[in-house]
C-alpha positions as CSV (number, residue, x, y, z in Angstrom):
1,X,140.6,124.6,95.8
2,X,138.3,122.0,94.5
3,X,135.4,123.9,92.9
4,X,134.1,120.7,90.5
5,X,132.5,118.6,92.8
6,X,129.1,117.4,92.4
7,X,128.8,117.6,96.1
8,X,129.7,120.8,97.0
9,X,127.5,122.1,99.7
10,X,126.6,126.2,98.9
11,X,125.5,128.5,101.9
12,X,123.7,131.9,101.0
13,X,123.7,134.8,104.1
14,X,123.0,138.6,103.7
15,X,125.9,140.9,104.7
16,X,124.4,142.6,107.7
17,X,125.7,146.0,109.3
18,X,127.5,144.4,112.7
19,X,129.3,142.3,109.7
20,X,131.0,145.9,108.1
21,X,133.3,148.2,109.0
22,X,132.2,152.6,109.0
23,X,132.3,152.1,105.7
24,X,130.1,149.1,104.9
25,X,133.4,147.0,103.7
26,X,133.3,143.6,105.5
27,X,135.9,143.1,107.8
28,X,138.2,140.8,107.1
29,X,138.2,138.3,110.0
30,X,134.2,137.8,109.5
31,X,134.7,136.0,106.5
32,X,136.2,133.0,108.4
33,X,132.8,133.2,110.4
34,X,130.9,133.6,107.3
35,X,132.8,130.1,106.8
36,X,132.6,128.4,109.8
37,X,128.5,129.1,109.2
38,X,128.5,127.2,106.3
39,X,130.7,124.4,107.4
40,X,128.5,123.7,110.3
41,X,125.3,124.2,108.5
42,X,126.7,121.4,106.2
43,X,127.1,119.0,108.7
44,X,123.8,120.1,110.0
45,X,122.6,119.2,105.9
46,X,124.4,115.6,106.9
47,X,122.5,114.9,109.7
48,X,125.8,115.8,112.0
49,X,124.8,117.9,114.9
50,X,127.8,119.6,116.7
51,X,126.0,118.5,119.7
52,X,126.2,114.7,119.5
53,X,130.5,115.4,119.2
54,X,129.9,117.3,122.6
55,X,128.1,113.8,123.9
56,X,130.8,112.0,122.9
57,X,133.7,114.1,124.1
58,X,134.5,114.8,120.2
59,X,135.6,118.4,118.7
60,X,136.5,119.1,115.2
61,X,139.8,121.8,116.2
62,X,140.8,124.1,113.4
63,X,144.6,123.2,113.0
64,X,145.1,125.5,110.2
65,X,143.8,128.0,107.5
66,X,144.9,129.9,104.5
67,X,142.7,132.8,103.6
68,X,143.1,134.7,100.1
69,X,140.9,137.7,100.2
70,X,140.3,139.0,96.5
71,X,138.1,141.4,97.0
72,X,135.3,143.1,99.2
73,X,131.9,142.3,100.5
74,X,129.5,145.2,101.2
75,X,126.3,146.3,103.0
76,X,123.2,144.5,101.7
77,X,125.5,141.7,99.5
78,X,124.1,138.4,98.8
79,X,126.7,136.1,99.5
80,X,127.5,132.2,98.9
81,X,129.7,129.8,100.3
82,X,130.4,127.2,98.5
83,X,132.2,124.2,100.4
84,X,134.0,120.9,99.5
85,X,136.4,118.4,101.5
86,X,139.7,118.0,99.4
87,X,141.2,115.4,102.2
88,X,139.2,113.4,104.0
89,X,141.8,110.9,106.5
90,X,141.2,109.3,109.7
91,X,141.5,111.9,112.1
92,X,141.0,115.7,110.0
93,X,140.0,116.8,106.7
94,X,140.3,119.6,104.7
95,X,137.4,122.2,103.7
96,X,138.0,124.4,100.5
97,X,135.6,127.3,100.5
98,X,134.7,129.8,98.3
99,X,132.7,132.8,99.0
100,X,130.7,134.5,96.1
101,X,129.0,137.6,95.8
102,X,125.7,137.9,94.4
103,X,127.4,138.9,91.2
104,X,129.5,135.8,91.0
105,X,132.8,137.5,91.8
106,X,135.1,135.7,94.0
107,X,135.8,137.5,97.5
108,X,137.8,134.9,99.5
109,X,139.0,131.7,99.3
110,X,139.7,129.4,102.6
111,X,141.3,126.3,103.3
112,X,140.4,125.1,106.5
113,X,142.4,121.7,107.9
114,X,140.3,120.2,111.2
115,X,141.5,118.0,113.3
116,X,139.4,115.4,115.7
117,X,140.4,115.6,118.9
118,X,139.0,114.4,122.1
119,X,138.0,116.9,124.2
120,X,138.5,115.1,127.8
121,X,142.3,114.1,126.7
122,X,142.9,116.7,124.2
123,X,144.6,114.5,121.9
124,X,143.8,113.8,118.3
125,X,141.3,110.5,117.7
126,X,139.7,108.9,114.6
127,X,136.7,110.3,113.1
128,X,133.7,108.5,114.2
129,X,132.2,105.8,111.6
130,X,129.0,107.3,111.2
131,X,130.6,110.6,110.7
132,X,133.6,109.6,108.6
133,X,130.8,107.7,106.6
134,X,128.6,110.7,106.2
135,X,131.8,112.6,105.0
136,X,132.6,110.2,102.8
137,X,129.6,110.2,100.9
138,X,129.4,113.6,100.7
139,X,132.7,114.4,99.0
């Protein structure tokens, strides 16, 4: 995980109720939705709207992730996500994520490799400039 970068991008949400489990644990499988928040609100930061890929017949497709949960989110928690790119190529990138609680402890880290695909053929394509650009600058 790359956790030095200047231009991390860091994503705060309040553990709600619907988020925990009977006993106001977090389930596990809503910490890759805690991420996929804070990847798209980063874009959003970057002036890339999920929208304009819809125009343009343009997904970013999760091809893989690796999840290492270290410990446990609760009820009320103050968390942050903390996201870099590690790989940046023509066609998919990597995000490393961390998720913090309000104390600082790590909960989960994510590595999340997306690929571009066009969405009318299905098959992989080359970032767009402007995005790739955008991307680019942020890493």
């Amino acid at each position: 995980m790359n956790n030095n970068n200047n231009n991390a991008f860091h994503y705060n949400l309040r553990v709600y109720y619907e988020d925990t489990d009977a006993g106001g644990i977090v389930y596990y499988a809503n910490y890759l939705k805690f991420a996929e928040r804070a990847r798209t609100e980063w874009l959003r930061h970057l002036g890339i709207n999920q929208s304009f890929f819809l125009e343009q017949n343009l997904g970013f497709v999760v091809r893989k992730i690796e999840m290492d949960n270290r410990a446990s989110a609760k009820l009320d928690d103050l968390l942050t996500i903390t996201t870099t790119i590690s790989t940046l190529k023509k066609a998919s990138l990597v995000f490393d994520q961390v998720i913090q609680n309000q104390h600082g402890n790590v909960l989960c880290n994510v590595s999340v490799l997306v690929a571009s695909v066009n969405l009318q053929r299905a098959k992989p394509c080359a970032i767009p400039e402007q995005i790739l650009g955008a991307l680019t600058s942020a890493r």
